[in-house]
C-alpha positions as CSV (number, residue, x, y, z in Angstrom):
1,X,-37.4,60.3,-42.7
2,X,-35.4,57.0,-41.5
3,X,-37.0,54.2,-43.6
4,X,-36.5,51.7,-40.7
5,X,-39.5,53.3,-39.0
6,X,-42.5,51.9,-39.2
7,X,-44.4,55.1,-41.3
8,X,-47.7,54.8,-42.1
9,X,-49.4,56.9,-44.6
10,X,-53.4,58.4,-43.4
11,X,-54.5,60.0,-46.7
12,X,-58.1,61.4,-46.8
13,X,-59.9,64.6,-47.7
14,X,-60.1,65.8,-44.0
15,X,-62.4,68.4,-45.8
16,X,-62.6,68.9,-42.3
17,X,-61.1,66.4,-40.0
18,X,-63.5,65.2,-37.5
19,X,-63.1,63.5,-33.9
20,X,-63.3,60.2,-36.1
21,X,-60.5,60.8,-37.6
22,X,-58.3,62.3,-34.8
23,X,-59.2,58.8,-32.8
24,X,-57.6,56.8,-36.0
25,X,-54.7,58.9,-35.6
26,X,-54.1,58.3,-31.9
27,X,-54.5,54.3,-32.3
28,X,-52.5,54.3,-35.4
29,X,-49.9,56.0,-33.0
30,X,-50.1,52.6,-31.0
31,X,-48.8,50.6,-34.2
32,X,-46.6,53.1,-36.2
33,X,-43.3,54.9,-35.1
34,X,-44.5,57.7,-37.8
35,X,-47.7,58.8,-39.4
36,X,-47.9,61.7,-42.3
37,X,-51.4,63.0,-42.9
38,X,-52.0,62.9,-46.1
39,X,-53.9,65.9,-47.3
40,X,-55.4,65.1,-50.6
41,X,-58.2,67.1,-52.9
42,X,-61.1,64.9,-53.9
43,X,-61.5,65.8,-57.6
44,X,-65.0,64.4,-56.7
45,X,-66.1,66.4,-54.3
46,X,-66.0,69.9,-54.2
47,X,-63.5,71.1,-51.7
48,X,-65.5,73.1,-48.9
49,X,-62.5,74.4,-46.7
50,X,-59.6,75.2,-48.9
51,X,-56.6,72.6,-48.5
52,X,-54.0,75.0,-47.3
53,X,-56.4,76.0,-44.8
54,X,-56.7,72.2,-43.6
55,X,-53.1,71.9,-43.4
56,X,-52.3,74.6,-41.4
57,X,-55.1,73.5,-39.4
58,X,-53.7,70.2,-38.9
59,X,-50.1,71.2,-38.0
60,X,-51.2,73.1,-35.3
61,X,-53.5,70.5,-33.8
62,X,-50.0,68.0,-33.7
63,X,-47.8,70.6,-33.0
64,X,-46.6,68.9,-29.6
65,X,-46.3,65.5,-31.4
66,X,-43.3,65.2,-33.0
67,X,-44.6,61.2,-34.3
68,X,-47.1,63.2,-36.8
69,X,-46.4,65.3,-39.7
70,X,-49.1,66.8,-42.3
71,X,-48.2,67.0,-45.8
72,X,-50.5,67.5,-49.2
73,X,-50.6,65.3,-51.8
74,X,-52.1,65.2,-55.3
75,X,-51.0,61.9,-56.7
76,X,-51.7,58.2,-56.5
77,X,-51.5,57.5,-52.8
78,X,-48.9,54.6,-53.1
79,X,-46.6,56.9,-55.2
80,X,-47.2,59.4,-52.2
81,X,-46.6,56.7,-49.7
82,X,-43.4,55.8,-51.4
83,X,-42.0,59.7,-51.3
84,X,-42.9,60.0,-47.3
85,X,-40.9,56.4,-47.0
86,X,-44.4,54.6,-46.0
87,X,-44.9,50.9,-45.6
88,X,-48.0,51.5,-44.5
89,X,-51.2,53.0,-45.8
90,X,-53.3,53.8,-42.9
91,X,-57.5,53.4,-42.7
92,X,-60.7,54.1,-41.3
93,X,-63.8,52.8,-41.3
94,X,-66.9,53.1,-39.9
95,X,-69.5,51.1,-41.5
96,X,-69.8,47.9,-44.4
97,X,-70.0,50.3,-46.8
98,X,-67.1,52.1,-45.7
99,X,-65.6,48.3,-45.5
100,X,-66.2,47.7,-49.1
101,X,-64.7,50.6,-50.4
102,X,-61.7,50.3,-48.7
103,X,-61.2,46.6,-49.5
104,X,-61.2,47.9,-53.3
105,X,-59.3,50.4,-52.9
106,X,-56.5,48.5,-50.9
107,X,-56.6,45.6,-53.4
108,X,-55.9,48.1,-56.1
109,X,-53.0,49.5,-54.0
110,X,-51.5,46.1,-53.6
111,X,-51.7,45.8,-57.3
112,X,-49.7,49.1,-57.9
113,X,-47.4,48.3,-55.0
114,X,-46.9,45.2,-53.9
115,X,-44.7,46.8,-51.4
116,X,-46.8,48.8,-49.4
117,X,-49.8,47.0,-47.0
118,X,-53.1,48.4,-46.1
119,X,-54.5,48.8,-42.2
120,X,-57.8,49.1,-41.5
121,X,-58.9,50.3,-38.0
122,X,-62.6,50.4,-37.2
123,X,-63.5,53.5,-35.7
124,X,-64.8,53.5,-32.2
125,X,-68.6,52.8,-32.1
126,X,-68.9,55.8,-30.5
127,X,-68.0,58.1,-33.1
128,X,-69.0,55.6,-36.1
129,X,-72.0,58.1,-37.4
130,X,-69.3,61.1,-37.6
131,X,-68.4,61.7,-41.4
132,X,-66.8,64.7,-43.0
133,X,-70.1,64.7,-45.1
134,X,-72.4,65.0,-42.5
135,X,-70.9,67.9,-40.3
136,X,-70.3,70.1,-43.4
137,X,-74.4,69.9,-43.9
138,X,-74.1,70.8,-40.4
139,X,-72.3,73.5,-40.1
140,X,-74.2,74.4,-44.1
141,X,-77.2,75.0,-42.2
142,X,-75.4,77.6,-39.6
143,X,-75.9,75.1,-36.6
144,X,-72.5,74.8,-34.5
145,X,-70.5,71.6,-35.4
146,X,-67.4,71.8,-32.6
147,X,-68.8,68.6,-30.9
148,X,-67.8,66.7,-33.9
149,X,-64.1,68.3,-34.7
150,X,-61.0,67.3,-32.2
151,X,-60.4,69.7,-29.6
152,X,-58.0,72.3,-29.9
153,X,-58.6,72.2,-33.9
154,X,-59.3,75.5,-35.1
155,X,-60.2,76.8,-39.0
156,X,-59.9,80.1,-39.7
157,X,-62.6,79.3,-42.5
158,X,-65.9,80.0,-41.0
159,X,-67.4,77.2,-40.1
């Protein structure tokens, strides 16, 4: 990766990836020449579609766009950010509580890299009550959850 691209780094669970998240994605494409999606395991959550499965996933939902790559990661996200050639660590959020978590974690970023910035994009209002969370009780409960997931994203975990 040519380190005189703007690269921005979009870690999350994606445990799965929701419309939400897609939409950060495709205005973080409006600032950044590259974004890798950052596939990480919460060790605090238990996983509910397996990771490899989200990857593959993902790579077929970008496919056509050569601007996006999907990689896993199971380290501190500024050491991850540093191997993919990132300046940027890329965010979402949708609500103050979202806000506040975030702020923390980006001042503890900036304290392990000094190097690497944090930017936060609000999601659109429209999609602000999708979370990962929420759809997988969803879909726990056998009702269909496609409205919420980016079209043309397809598991082969059944959802």
């Amino acid at each position: 990766m040519n380190s005189e691209l703007k690269t921005a780094l979009f870690p999350g669970s994606f445990d799965p990836f929701t419309r939400g998240h897609a939409d950060i994605v495709k205005r973080g494409l409006q600032l950044f020449d590259h974004i890798v999606i950052a596939v990480g395991q919460n060790e605090q959550k238990q996983s509910w579609i397996p990771v490899e499965e989200r990857m593959r996933a993902l790579r077929g939902l970008y496919r056509n766009e050569p601007r996006i790559s999907v990689e896993h990661y199971n380290t501190l996200t500024v050491d991850f950010a540093r191997k993919c050639n990132a300046s940027f660590i890329l965010r979402g959020v949708r609500t103050h509580k979202d806000y506040e978590y975030e702020m923390g974690m980006a001042d503890v970023n900036r304290q392990l890299a000094e190097d690497i910035e944090t930017v936060v994009l609000f999601s659109d209002p429209s999609l602000a009550n999708i979370s990962s969370s929420i759809v997988r009780e969803v879909a726990h409960f056998g009702r269909d959850i496609q409205q919420w997931l980016p079209e043309g994203l397809h598991y082969k975990t059944s959802l």
